[in-house]
LOGUZA-38549 format. One record per residue: residue number from 1; x, y, z of N, C-alpha, C in turn; residue in one letter. Coordinates in steps of 0.1 Angstrom, whole numbers, plus 2048, in hexadecimal, padded with zeros to 3 digits. Atoms other than C-alpha are relative to their C-alpha. Layout:
<rodos>
num|n_u|n_v|n_w|ca_u|ca_v|ca_w|c_u|c_v|c_w|residuo
NUM|X|Y|Z|X|Y|Z|X|Y|Z|a
...
</rodos>
This chain:
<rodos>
num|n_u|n_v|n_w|ca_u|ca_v|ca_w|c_u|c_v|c_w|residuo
1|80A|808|807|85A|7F3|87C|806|7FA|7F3|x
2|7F8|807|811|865|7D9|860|7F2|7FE|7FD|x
3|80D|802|80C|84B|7D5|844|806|7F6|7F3|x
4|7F8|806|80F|84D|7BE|829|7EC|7FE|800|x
5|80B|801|805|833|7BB|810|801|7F4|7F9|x
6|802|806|80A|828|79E|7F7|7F1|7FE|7FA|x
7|80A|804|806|80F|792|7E2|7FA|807|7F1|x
8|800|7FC|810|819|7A1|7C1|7FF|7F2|7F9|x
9|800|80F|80A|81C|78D|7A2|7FB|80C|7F2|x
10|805|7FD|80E|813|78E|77C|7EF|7FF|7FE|x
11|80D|7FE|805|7EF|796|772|7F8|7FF|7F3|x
12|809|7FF|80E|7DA|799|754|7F9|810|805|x
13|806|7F5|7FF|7C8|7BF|752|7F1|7F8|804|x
14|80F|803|7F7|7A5|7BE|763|805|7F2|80D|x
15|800|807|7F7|7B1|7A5|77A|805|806|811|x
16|802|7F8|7F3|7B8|7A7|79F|80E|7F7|80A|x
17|7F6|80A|7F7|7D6|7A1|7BB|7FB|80B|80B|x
18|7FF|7FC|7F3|7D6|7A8|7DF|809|7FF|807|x
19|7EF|7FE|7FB|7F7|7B7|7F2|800|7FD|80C|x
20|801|7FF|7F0|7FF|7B1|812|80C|805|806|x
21|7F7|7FD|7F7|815|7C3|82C|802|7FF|80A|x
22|7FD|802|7F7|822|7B5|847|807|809|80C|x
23|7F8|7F6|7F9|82E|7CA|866|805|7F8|80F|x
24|7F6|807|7F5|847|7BF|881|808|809|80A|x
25|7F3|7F9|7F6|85C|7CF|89F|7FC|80A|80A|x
26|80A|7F6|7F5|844|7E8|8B0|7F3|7FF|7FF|x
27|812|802|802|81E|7ED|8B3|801|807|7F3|x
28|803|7FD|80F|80E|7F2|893|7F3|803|7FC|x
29|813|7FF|803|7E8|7FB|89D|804|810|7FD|x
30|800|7F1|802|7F9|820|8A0|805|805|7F5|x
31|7FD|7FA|80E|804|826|87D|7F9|800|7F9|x
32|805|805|80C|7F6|830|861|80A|7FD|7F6|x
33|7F9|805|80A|801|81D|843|7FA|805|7F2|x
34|804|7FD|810|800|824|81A|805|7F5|7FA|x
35|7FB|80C|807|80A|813|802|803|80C|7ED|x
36|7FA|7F4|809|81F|827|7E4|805|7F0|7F4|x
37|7F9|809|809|82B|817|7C0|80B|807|7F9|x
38|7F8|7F8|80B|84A|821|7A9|801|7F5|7F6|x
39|801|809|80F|847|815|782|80E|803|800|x
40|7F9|7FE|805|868|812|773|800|813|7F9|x
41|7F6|7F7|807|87C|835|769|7F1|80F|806|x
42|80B|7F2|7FA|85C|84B|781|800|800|80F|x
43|7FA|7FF|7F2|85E|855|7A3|7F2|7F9|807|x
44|80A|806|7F7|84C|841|7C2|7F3|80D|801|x
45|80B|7F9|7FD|827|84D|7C4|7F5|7F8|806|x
46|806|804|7F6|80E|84C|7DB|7F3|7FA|7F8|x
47|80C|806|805|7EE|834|7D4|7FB|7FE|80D|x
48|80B|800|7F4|7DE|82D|7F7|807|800|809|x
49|7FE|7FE|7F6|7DD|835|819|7F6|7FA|80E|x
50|808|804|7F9|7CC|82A|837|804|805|810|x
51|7FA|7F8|7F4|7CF|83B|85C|7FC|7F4|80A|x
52|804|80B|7F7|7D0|825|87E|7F7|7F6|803|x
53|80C|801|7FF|7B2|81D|883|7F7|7F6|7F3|x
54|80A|807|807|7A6|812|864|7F4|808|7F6|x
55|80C|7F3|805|78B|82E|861|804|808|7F6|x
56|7FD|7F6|809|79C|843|84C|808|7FE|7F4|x
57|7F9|803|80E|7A9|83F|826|7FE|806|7F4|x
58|7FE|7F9|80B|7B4|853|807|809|7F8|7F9|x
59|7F8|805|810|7BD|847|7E2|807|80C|7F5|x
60|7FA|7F5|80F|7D0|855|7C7|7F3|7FF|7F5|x
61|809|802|80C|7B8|85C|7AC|800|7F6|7F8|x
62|7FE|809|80B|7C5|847|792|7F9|7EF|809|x
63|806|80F|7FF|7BC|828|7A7|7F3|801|806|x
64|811|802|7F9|79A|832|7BC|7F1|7F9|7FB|x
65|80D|808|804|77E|81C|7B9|805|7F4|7F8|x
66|7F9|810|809|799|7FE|7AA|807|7FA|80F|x
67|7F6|80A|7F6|7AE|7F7|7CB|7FB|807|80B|x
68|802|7FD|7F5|7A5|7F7|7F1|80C|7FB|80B|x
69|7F6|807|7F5|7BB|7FB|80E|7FD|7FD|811|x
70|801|804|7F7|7B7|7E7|82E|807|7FD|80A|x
71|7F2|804|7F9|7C8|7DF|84F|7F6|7F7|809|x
72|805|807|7F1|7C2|7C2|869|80B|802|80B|x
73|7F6|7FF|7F9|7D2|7D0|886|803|7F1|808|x
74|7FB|806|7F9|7D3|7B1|897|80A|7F5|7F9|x
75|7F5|802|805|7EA|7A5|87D|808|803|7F8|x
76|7F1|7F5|7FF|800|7C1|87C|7FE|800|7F0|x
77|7FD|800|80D|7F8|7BF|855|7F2|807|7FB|x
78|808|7FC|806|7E9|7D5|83C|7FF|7FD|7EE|x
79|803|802|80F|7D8|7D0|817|7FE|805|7F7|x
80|809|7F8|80B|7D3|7DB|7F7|7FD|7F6|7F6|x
81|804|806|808|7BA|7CD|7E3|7FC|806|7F4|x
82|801|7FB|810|7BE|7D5|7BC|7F6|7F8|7F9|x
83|807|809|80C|7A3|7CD|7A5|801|805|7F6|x
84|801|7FB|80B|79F|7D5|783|80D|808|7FB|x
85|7F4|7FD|805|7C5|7D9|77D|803|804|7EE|x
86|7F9|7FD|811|7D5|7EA|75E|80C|802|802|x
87|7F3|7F9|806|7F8|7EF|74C|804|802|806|x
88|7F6|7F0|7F8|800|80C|75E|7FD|7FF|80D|x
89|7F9|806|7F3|7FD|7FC|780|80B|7FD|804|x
90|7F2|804|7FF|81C|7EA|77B|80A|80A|805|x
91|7F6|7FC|7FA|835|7F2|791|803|7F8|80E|x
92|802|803|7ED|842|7EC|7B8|7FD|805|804|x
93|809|7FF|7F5|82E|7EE|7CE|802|803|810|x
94|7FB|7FF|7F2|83C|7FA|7F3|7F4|807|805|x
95|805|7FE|7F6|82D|7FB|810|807|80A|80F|x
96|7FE|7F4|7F7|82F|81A|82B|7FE|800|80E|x
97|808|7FE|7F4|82A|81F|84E|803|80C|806|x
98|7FC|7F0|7F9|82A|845|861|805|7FB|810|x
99|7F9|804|7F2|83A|847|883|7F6|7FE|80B|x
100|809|808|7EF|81D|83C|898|7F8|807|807|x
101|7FD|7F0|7FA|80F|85D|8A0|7EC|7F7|80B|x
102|80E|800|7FC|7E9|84B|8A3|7F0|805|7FE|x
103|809|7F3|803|7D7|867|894|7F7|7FA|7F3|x
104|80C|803|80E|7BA|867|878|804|804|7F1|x
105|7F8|7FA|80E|7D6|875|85F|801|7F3|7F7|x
106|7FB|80C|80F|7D9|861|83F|809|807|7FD|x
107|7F1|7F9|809|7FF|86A|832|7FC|7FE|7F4|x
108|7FE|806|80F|7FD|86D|80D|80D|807|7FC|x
109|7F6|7FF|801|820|879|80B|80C|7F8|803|x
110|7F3|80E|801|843|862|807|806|809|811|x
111|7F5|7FA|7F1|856|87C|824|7F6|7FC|80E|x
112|808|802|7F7|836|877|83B|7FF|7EF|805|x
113|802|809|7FD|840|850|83D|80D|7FF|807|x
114|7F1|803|7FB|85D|844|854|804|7EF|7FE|x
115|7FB|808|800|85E|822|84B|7F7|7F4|7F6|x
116|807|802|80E|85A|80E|82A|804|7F0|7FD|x
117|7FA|80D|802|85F|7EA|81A|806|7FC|7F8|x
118|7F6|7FE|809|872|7DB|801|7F8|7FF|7F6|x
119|805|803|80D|858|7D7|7E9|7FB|7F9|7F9|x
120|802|80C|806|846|7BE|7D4|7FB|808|7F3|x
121|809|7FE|811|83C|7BE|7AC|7F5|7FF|7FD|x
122|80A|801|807|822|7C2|79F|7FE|804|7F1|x
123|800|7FD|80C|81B|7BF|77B|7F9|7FE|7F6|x
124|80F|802|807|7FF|7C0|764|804|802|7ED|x
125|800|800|811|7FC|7B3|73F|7F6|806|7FE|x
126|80C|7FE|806|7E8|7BC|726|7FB|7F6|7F3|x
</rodos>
């Protein structure tokens, strides 16, 4: 599975972007996908998850009830929609996918993903 993501950029706090990740090379209704960020000089951490299907989805706390994650499987791409961005958002943004298994599992762990993207910025003034 190749992944690329975009639809970062620069922001203003309270404002809003929407990511997108692209998936290519195998089916992609059978994965669940996340979506993880790393700020400058802190390790990648998990912010959302979403399992095959769609039905199933877990947030990191710090963002619940600010960003939702979505997938249209019929084009192979999934979303996260940030609203009410702050500061400490800032970072990149990668996008995840698990090995396809199918199941109702949301991964919220980095070892639990087998295949990631290169990343896009996102960055929020104040």
């Amino acid at each position: 599975v190749q992944l690329v993501e975009s639809g970062g950029g620069l922001v203003q706090a309270g404002g809003s972007l929407r990511l997108s990740c692209a998936a290519s090379g195998r089916t992609f209704s059978t994965n669940a996908m996340g979506w993880f960020r790393q700020a400058p000089g802190k390790e990648r951490e998990f912010v959302a998850a979403i399992n095959w299907s769609g039905g199933s989805t877990y947030y990191a706390d710090s963002v619940k009830g600010r960003f939702t994650i979505s997938r249209d499987n019929a084009k192979n791409t999934v979303y996260l929609q940030m609203n009410s961005l702050k500061p400490e958002d800032t970072a990149v943004y990668y996008c995840a996918a698990d090995g396809g298994w199918g199941t109702s599992r949301v991964p919220r762990l980095k070892h639990e993903y087998d295949y990631w993207g290169q990343g896009t910025q996102v960055t929020v003034s104040s």
